[in-house]
VEXROVEX-702965 format. One record per residue (C-alpha): x, y, z; residue number from 1. Coordinates in pm, 1 decimal. Example, Ala and Ser with C-alpha at 12.3 -4.5 7.8 and 13.67 -1.06 7.14 Angstrom:
# VEXROVEX-702965
{x:1230.0, y:-450.0, z:780.0, fipa:1} $
{x:1367.0, y:-106.0, z:714.0, fipa:2} $
//
This chain:
# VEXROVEX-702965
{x:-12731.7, y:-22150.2, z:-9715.2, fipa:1} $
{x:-12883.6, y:-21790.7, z:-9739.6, fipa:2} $
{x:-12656.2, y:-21570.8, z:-9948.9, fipa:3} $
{x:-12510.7, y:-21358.9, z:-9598.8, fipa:4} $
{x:-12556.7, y:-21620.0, z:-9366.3, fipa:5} $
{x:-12219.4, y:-21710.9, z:-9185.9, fipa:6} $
{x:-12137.0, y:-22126.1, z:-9244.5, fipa:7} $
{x:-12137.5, y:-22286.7, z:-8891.5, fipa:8} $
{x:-11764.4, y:-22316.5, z:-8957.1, fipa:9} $
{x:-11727.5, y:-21932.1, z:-8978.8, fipa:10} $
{x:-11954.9, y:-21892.6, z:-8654.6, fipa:11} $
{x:-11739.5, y:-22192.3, z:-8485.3, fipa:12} $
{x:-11426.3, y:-21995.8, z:-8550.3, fipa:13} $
{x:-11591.2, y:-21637.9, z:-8412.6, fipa:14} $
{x:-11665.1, y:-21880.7, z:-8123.3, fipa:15} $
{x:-11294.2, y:-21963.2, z:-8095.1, fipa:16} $
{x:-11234.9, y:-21568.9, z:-8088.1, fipa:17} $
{x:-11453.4, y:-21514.9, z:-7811.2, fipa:18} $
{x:-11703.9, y:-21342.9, z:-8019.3, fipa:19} $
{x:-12010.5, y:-21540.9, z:-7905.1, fipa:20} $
{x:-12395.1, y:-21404.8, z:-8016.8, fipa:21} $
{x:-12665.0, y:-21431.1, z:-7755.6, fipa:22} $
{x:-12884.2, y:-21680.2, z:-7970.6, fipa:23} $
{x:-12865.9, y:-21926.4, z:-8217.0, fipa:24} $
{x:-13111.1, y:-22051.8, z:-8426.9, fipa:25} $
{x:-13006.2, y:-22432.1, z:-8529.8, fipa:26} $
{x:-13209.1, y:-22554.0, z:-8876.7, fipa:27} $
{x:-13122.7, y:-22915.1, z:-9025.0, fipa:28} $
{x:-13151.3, y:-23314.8, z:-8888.8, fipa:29} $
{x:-12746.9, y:-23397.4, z:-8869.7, fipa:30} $
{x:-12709.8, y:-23484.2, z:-8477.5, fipa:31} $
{x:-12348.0, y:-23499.9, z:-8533.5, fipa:32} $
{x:-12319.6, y:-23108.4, z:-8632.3, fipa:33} $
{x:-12538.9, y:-22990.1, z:-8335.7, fipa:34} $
{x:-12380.3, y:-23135.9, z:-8102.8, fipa:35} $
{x:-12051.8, y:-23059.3, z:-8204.6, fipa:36} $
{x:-12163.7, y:-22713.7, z:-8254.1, fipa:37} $
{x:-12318.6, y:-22664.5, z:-7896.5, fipa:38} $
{x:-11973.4, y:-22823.8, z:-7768.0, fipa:39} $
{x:-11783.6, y:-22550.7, z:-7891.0, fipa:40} $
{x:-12040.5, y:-22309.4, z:-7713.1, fipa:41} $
{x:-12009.0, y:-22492.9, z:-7406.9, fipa:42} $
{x:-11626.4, y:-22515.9, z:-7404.9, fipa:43} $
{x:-11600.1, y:-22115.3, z:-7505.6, fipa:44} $
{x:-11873.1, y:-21972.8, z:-7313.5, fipa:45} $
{x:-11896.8, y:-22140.9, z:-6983.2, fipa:46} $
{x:-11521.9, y:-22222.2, z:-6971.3, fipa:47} $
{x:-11486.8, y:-22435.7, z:-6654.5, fipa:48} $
{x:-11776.5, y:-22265.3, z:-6462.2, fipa:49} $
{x:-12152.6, y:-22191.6, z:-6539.8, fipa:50} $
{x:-12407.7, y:-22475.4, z:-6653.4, fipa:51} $
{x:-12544.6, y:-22603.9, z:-6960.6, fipa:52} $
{x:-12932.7, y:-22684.9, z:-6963.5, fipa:53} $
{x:-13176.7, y:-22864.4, z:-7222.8, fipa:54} $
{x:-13548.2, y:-22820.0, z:-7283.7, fipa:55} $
{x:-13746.1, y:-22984.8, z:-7512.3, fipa:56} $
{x:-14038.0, y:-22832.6, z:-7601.0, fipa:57} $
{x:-14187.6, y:-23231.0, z:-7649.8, fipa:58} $
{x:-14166.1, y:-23265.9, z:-7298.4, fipa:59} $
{x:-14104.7, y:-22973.0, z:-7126.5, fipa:60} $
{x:-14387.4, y:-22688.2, z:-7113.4, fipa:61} $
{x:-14293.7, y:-22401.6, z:-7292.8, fipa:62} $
{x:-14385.0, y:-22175.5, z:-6944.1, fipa:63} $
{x:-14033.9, y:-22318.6, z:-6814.9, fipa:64} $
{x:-13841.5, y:-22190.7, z:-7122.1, fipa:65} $
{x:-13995.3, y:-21851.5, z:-7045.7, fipa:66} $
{x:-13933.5, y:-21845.0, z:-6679.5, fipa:67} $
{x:-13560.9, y:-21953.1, z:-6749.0, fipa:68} $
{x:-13513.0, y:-21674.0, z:-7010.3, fipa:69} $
{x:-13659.7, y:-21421.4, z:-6747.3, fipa:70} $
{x:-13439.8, y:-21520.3, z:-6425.7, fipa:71} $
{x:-13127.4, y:-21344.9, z:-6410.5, fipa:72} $
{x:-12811.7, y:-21488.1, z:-6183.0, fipa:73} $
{x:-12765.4, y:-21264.6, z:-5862.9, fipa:74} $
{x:-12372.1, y:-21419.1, z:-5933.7, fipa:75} $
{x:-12314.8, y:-21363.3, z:-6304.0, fipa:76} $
{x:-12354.8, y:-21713.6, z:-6337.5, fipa:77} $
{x:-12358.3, y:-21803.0, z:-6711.0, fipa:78} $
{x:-12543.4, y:-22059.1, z:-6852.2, fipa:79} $
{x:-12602.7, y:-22240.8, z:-7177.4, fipa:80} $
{x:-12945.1, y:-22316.7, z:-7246.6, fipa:81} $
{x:-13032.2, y:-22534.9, z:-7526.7, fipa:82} $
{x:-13399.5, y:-22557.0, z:-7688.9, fipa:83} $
{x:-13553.0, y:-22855.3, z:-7892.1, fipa:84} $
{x:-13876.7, y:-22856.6, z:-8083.8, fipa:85} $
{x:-13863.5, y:-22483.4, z:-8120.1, fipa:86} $
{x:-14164.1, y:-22482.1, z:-8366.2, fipa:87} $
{x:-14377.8, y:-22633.6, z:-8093.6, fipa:88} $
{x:-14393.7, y:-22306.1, z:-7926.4, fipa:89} $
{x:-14725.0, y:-22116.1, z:-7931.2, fipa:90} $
{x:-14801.2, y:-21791.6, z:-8122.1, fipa:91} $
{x:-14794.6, y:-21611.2, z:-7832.1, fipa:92} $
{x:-14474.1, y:-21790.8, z:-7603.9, fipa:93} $
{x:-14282.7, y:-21679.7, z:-7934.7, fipa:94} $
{x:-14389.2, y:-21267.5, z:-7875.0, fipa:95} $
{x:-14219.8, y:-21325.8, z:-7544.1, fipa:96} $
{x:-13910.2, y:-21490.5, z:-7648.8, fipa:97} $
{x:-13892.4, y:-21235.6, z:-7959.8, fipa:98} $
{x:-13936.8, y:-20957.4, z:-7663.1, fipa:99} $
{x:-13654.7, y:-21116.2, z:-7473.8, fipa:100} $
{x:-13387.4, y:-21152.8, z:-7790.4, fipa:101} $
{x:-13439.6, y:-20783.6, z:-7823.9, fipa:102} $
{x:-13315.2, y:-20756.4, z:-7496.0, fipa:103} $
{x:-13086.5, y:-21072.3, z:-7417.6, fipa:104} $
{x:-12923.2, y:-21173.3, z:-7086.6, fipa:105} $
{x:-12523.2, y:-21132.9, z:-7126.5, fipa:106} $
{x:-12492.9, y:-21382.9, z:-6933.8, fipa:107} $
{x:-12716.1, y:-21630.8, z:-7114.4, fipa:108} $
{x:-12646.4, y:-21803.9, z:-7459.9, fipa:109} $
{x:-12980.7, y:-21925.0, z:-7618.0, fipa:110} $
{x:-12973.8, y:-22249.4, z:-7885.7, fipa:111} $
{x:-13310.8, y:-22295.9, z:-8052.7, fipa:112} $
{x:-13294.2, y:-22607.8, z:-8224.3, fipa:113} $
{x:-13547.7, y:-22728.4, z:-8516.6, fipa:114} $
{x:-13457.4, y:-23068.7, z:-8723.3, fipa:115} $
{x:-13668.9, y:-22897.7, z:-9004.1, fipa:116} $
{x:-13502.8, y:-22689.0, z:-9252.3, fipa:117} $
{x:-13795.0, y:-22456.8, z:-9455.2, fipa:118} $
{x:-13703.0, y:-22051.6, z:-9541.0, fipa:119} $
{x:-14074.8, y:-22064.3, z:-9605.7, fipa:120} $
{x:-14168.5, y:-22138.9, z:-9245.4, fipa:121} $
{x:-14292.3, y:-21830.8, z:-9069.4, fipa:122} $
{x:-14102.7, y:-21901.8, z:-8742.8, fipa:123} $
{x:-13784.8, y:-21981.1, z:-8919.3, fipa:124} $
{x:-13796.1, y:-21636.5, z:-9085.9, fipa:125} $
{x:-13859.3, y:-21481.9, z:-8731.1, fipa:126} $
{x:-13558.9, y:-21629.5, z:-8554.5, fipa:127} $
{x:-13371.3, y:-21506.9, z:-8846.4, fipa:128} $
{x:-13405.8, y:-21198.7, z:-8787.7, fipa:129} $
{x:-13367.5, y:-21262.6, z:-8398.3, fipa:130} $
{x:-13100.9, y:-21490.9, z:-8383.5, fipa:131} $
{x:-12813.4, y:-21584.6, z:-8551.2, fipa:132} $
{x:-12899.7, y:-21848.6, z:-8766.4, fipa:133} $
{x:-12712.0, y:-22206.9, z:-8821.4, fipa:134} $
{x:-12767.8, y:-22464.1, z:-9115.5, fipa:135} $
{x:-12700.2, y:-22764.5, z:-8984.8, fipa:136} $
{x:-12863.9, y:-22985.0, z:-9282.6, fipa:137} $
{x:-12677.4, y:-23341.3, z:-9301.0, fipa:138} $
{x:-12392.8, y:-23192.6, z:-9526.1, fipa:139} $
{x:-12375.9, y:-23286.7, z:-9929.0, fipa:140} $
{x:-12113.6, y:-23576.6, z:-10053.3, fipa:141} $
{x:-11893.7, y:-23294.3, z:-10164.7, fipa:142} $
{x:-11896.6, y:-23069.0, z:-9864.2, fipa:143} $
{x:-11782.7, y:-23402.9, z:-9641.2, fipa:144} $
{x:-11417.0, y:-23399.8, z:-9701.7, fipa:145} $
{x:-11441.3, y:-22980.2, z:-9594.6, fipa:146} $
{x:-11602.6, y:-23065.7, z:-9293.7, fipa:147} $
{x:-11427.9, y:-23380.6, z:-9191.6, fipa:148} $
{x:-11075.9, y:-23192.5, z:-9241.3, fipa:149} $
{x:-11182.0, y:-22884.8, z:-9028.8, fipa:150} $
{x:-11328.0, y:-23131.5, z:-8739.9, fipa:151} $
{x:-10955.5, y:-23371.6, z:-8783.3, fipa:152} $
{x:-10789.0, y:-23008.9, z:-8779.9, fipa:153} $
{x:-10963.4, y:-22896.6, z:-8476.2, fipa:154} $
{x:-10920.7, y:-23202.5, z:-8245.5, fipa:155} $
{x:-10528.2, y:-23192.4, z:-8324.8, fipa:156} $
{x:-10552.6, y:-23504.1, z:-8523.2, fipa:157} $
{x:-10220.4, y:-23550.1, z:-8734.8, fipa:158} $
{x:-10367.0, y:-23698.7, z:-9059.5, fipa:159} $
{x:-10265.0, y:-23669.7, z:-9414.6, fipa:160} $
{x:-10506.0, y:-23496.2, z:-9651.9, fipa:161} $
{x:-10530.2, y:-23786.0, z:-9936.5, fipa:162} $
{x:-10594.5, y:-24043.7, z:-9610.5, fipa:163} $
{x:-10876.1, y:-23872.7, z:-9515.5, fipa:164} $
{x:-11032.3, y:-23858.0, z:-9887.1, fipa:165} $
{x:-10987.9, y:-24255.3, z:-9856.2, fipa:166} $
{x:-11129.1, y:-24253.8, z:-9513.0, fipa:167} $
{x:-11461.4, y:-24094.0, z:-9684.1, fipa:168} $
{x:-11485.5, y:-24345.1, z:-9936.3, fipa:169} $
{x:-11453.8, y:-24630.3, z:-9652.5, fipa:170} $
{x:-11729.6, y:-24455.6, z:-9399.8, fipa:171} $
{x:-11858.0, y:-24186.8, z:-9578.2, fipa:172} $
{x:-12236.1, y:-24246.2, z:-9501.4, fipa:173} $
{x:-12180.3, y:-23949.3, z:-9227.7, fipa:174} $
{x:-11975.7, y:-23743.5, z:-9088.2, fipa:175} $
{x:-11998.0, y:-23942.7, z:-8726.2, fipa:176} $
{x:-11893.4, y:-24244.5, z:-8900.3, fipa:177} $
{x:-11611.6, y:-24115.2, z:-9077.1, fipa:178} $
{x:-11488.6, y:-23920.5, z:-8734.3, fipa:179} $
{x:-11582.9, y:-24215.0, z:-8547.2, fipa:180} $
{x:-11359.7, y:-24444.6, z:-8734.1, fipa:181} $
{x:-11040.9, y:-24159.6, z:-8710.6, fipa:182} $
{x:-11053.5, y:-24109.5, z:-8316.8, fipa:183} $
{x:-11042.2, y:-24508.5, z:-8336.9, fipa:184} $
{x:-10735.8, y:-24517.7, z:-8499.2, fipa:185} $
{x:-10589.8, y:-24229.7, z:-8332.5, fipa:186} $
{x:-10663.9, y:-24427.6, z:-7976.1, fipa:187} $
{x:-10470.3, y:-24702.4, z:-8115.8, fipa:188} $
{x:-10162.2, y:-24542.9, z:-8243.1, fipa:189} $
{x:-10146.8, y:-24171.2, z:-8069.5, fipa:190} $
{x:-10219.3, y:-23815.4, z:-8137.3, fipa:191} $
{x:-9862.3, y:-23806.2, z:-8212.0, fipa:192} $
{x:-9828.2, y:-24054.7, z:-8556.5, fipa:193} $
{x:-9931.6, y:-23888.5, z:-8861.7, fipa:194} $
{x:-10221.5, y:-24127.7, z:-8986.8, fipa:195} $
{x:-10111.7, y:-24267.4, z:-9347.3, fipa:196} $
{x:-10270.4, y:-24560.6, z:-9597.5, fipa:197} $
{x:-10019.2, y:-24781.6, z:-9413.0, fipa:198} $
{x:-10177.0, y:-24749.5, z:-9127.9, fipa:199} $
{x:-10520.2, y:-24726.5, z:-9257.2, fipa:200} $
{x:-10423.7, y:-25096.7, z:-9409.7, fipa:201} $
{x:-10238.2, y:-25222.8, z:-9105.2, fipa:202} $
{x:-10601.6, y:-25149.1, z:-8844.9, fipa:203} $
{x:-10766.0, y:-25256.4, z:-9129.8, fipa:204} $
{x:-10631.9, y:-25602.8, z:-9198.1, fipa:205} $
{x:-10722.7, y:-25763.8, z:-8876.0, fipa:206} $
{x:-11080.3, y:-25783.5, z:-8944.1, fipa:207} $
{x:-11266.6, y:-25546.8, z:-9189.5, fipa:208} $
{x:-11628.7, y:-25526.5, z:-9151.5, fipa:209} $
{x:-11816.5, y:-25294.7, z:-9459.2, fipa:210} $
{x:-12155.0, y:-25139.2, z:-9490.9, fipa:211} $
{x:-12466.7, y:-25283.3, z:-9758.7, fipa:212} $
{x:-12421.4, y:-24931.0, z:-9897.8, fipa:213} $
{x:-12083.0, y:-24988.3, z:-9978.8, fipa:214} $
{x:-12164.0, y:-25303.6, z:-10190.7, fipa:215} $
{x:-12436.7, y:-25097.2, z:-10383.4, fipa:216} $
{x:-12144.8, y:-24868.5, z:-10433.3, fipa:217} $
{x:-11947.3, y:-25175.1, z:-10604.7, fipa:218} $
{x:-12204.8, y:-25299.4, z:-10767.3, fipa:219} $
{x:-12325.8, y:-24957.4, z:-10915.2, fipa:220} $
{x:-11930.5, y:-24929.7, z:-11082.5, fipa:221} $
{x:-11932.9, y:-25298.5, z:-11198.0, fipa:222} $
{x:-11657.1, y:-25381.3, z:-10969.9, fipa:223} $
{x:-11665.9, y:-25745.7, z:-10975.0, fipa:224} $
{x:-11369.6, y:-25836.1, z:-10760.7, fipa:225} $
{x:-11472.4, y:-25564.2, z:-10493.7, fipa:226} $
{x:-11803.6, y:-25689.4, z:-10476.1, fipa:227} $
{x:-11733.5, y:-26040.1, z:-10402.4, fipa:228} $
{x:-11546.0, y:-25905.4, z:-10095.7, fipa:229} $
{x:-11713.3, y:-25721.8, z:-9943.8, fipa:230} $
{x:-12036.8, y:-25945.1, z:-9974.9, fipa:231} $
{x:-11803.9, y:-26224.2, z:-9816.7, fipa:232} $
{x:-11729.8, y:-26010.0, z:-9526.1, fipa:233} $
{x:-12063.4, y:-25903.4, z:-9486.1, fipa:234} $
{x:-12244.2, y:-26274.3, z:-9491.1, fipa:235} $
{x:-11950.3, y:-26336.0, z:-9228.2, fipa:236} $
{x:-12061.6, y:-26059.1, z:-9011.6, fipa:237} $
{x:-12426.6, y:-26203.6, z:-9014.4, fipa:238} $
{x:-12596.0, y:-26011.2, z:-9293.7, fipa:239} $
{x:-12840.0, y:-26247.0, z:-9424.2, fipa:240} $
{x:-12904.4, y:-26293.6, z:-9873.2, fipa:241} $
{x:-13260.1, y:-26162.1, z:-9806.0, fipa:242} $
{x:-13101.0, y:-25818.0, z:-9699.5, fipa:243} $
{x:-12868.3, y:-25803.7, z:-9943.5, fipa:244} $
{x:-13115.1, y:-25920.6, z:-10256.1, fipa:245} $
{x:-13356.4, y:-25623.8, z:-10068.5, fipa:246} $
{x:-13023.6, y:-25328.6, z:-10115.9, fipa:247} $
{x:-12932.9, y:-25476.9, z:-10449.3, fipa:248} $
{x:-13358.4, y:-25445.7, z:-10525.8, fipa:249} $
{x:-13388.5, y:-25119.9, z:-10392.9, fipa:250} $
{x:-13058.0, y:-25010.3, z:-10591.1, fipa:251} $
{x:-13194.1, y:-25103.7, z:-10949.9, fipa:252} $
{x:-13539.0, y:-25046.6, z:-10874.1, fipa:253} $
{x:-13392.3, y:-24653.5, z:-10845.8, fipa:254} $
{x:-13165.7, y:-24679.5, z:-11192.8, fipa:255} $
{x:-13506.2, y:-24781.6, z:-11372.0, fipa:256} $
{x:-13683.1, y:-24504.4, z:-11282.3, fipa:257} $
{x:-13383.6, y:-24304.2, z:-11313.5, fipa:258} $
{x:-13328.5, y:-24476.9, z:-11696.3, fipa:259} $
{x:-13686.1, y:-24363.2, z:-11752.8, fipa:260} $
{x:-13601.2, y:-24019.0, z:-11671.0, fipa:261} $
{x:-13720.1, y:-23987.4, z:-11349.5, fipa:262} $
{x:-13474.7, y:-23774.3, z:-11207.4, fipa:263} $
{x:-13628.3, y:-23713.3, z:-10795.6, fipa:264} $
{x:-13809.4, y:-24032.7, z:-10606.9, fipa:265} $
{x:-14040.3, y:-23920.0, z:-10334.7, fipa:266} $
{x:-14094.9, y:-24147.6, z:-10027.0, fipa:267} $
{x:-13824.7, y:-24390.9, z:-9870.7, fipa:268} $
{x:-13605.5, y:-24544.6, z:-10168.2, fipa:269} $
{x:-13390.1, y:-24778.7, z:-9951.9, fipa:270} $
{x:-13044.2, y:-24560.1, z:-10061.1, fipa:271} $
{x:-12847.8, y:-24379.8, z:-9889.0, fipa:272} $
{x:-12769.3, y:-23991.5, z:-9956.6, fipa:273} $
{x:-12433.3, y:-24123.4, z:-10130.9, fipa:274} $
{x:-12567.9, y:-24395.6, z:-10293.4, fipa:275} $
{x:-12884.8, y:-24137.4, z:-10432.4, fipa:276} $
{x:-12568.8, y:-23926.8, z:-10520.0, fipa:277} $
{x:-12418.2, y:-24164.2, z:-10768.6, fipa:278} $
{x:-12673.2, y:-24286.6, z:-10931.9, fipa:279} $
{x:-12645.6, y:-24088.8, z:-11204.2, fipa:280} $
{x:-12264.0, y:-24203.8, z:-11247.0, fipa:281} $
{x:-12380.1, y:-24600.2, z:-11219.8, fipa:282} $
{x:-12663.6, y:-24540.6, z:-11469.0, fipa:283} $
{x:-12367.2, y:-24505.7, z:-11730.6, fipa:284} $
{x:-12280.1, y:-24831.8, z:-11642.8, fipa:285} $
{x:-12658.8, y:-25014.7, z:-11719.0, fipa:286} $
{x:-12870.8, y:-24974.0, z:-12000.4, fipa:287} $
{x:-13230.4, y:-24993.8, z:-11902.0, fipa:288} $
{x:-13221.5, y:-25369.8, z:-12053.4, fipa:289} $
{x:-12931.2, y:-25473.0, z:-11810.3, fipa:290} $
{x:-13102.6, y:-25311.2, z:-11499.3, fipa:291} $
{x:-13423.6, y:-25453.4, z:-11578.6, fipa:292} $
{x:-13260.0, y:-25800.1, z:-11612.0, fipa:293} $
{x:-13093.2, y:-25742.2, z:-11318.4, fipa:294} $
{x:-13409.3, y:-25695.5, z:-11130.9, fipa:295} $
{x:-13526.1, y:-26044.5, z:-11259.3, fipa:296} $
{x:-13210.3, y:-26229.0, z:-11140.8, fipa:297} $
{x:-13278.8, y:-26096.1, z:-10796.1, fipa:298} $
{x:-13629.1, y:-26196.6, z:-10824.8, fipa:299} $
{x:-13501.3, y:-26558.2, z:-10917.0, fipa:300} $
{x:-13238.7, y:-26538.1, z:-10650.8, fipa:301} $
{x:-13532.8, y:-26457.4, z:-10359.7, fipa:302} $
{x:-13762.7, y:-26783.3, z:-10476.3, fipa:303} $
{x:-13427.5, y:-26944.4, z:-10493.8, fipa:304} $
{x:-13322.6, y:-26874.7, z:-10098.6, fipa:305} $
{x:-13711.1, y:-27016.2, z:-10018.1, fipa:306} $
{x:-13623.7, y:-27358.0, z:-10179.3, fipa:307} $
{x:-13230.4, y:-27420.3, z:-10180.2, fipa:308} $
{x:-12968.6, y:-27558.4, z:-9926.8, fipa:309} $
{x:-12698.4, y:-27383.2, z:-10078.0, fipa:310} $
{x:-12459.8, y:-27177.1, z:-9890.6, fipa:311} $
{x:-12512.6, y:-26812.8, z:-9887.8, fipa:312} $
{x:-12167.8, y:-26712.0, z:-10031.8, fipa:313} $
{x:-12258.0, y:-26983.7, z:-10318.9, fipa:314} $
{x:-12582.9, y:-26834.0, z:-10374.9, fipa:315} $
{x:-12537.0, y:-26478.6, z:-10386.2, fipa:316} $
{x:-12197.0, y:-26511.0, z:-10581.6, fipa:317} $
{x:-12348.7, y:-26606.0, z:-10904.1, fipa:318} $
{x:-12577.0, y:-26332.5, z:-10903.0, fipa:319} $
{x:-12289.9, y:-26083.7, z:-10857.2, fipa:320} $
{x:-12128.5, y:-26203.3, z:-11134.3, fipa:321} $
{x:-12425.6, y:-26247.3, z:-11371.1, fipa:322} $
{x:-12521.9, y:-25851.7, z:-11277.0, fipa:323} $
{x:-12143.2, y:-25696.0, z:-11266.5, fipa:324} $
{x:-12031.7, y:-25889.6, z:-11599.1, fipa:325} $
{x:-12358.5, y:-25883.9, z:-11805.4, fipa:326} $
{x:-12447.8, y:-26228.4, z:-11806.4, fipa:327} $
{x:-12829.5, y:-26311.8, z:-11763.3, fipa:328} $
{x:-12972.5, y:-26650.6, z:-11817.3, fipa:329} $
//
């Protein structure tokens, strides 16, 4: 975030206070933070009256955008008007809109919405100066708990602090999974019960079903017991051995280079942004002859899934084992 530039949680609590700009400019890819963002808009702006409109600039021609932003409501009306693909606009459709922010419509609020983040961009820089400006990148490991808490807070959610640290580890891929999982629990036992381990373990125990990245996770640490769980509740969910030999693959394949001091991959690695997080922390745990033994048991357990009749569970097991205790044959 630009050194000056309000957080979207500062600007979400000037929305609370009524203080509501005529633009926003919305930069980052997280789904889950723009539209929670242009809820809050729509819930403190139009109140119970006025509409909310989308245009994409994909599908919609850019003409309409500017017609929209030059009617005005003979009733006050206000409305909410939310732009995608805002770098699709044309050199000279973005002269008219600047013209127009100079000069906004009380009674409109204007979201312009681009999944790219780059300072360097020439448009970003102009709605900068137009607009005020949201970052709305998918949020770093340690800025999830922050953000989680302040949504939790928010919806009136009674939920203990450490509960929601555990909740992270459990479904911290995103912050819609992680919220996801709260307003499930909270349908099940109230707004009124303050959500505790107990009954994180109680809504668990009837059924947990984890996430491949979660088993890198285990694996990654060297947690033998954890991993064997969770891979048998996985393989009884339906995830297939080729999958998971694929994750555990694409894990390792990322600790070699990163053994060989190759610090950044480019292109799709197969990891998640919290597994890429960690890997620095599960490199401590293999030495570049482990990982690269690790990568030939997987190879061995792939032919071996071509030409066996063995159970999944029986087959994958071993290799858990062999890769989490240090034993290669």
């Amino acid at each position: 975030m630009a050194k000056g530039t309000p957080s979207i949680g500062q600007l979400i609590k000037r929305i609370h206070s009524n203080e509501i700009a005529p633009a926003y400019s919305l930069f980052g890819n997280d789904p889950f933070l723009q539209d929670f963002f242009i809820q809050e808009l729509a819930t403190y702006f139009l109140g119970d009256s006025g509409t909310k409109k989308h245009i994409s600039l994909d599908d919609d021609k850019q003409d309409q955008l500017l017609a929209d932003l030059a009617t005005f409501s003979l009733f006050n009306e206000r409305e909410l008007l939310v732009v995608r693909q805002i770098k699709k606009l044309s050199v000279n459709a973005r002269k008219e809109l600047v013209d127009y922010l100079k000069n906004p419509n009380s009674d409109t609020c204007l979201v312009l919405i681009s999944e790219d983040y780059d300072d360097r961009n020439s448009l970003q820089k102009l709605l900068k100066t137009h607009t005020l400006s949201v970052d709305i990148r998918v949020p770093f490991p340690s800025k999830m708990k922050k953000w989680v808490s302040f949504i939790v807070k928010s919806r009136g959610y009674n939920i203990n602090d450490g509960t929601i640290s555990n909740l992270i580890d459990l479904y911290g891929d995103s912050i819609a999974h992680v919220v996801n999982e709260i307003e499930k629990i909270t349908l099940m036992v109230g707004t009124e019960t303050i959500i505790d381990d107990s009954i994180i373990k109680t809504q668990l125990s009837a059924g947990r079903e984890y996430h491949i990245w979660q088993l890198q996770d285990a694996i990654g640490c060297k947690d033998t017991g954890k991993s064997i769980s969770i891979v048998k509740s996985l393989i009884e969910n339906g995830t297939g051995i080729p999958q998971l030999v694929i994750n555990f693959t694409n894990l390792f394949q990322q600790l070699l280079w990163y053994s060989m001091g190759v610090r950044q991959s480019t292109g799709y690695t197969g990891l998640n942004k919290i597994i890429s997080g960690n890997l620095n922390k599960y490199s401590r745990n293999f030495d570049q002859y482990e990982i690269e033994n690790a990568l030939l048991v997987l190879r061995k357990s792939d032919m071996l899934t071509k030409s066996t009749s063995l159970n999944p569970f029986s087959l994958i097991e071993p290799v858990i084992i062999n890769i989490c205790e240090g034993i290669y044959v």
